[in-house]
C-alpha positions in Angstrom: 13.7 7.4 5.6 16.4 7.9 3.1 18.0 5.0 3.3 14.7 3.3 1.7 14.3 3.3 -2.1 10.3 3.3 -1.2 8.3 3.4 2.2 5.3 0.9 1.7 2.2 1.6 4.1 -0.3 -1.5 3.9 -3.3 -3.1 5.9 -1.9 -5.7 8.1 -4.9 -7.0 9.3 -6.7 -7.5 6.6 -5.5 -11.1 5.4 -5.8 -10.7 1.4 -3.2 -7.6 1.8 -1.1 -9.1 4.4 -0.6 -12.1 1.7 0.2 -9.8 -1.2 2.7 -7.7 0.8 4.3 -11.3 2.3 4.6 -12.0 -1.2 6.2 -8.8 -2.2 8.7 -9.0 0.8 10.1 -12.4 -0.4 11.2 -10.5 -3.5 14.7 -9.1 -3.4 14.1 -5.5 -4.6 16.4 -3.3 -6.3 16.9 -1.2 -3.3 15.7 -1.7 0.8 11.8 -0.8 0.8 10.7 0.2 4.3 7.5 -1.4 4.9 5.1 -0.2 7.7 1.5 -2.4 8.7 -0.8 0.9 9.4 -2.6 -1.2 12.2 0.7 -1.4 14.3 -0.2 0.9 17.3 3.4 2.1 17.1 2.9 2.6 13.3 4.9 5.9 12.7 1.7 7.5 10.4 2.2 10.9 12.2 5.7 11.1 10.9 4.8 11.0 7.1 1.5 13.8 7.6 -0.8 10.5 7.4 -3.6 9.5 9.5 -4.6 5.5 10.4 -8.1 5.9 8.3 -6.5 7.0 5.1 -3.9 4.5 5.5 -6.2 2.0 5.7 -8.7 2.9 3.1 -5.6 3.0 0.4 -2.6 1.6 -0.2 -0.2 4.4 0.2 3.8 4.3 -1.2 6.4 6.6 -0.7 8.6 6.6 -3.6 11.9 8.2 -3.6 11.3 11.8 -4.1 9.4 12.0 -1.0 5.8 11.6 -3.1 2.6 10.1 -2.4 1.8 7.1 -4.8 -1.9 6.1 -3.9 -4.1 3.6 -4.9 -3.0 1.3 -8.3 -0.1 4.5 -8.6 1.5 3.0 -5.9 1.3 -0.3 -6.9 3.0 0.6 -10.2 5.5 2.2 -8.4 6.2 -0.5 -5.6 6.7 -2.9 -8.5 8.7 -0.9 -10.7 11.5 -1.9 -7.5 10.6 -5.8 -7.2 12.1 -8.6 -9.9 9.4 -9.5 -12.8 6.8 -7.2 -11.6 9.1 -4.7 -13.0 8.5 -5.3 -16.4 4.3 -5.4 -15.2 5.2 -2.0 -13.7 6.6 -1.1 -17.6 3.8 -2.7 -19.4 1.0 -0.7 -17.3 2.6 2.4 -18.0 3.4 1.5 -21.5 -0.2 0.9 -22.3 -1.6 4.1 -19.9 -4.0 2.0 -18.2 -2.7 3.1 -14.7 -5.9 5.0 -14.6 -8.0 2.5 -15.7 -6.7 0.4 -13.2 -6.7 2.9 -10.4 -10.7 2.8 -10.7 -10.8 -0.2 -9.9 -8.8 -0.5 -7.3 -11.1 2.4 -5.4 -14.3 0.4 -6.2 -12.1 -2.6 -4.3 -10.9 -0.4 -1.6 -14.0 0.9 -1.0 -16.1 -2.1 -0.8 -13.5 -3.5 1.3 -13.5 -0.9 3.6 -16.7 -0.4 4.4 -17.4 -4.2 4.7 -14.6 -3.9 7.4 -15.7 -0.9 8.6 -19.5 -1.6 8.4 -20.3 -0.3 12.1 -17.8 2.8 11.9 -15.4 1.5 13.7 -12.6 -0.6 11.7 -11.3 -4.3 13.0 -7.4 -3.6 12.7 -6.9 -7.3 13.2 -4.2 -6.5 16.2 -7.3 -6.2 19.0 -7.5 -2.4 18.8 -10.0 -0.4 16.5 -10.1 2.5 14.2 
């Protein structure tokens, strides 16, 4: 874990996530980022105090401190470490609309989830369920 400037939990089966994180792991951050699909059955979740169906209901980034950045927060902070989203990452916090942002990304999340999650069970994507 320390050798990671972040730890980067995301949704690997859903396909709109996958794609965004894809696109984030092209980039050549400022430091290694340790990046772990929450629907892996050998996700280590257990190891960080998390459990699969908060994973999966939010994107979830440990920064460097050992913190919790949930939600458009950990966004902000996973592009603060990746070329020209940094200055994004600057300009959000600049302008305080983190918040702002943040609601809207749980209005998104939880649509999403419970689209995906409609019969209580969640498709991971990898033929196993939540």
């Amino acid at each position: 874990m320390d050798s990671y400037a972040l730890t980067v939990f995301f949704d690997g089966g859903c396909p709109l996530c996958r794609r965004e994180i894809d696109h984030y792991r092209k980039l050549e951050a400022r430091k290694p980022i340790l990046w772990l699909d929450v629907t892996q059955p050998d996700a280590p979740l257990g190891e960080y105090g998390l459990v699969k169906e908060s994973a999966m209901r939010r994107f979830h980034v440990l920064d460097g401190n050992g913190q919790f950045q949930i939600g458009a927060h950990g966004f902000v902070t996973l592009w603060s470490e990746l070329p020209y989203y940094r200055y994004l990452a600057s300009i959000v916090r600049a302008l305080s609309v983190v918040p702002l942002l943040d609601r809207v990304y749980v209005r998104f999340a939880d649509w999403h989830f419970s689209r995906r999650c409609s019969d209580g069970v969640c498709s991971t994507g990898v033929d196993q369920k939540v």
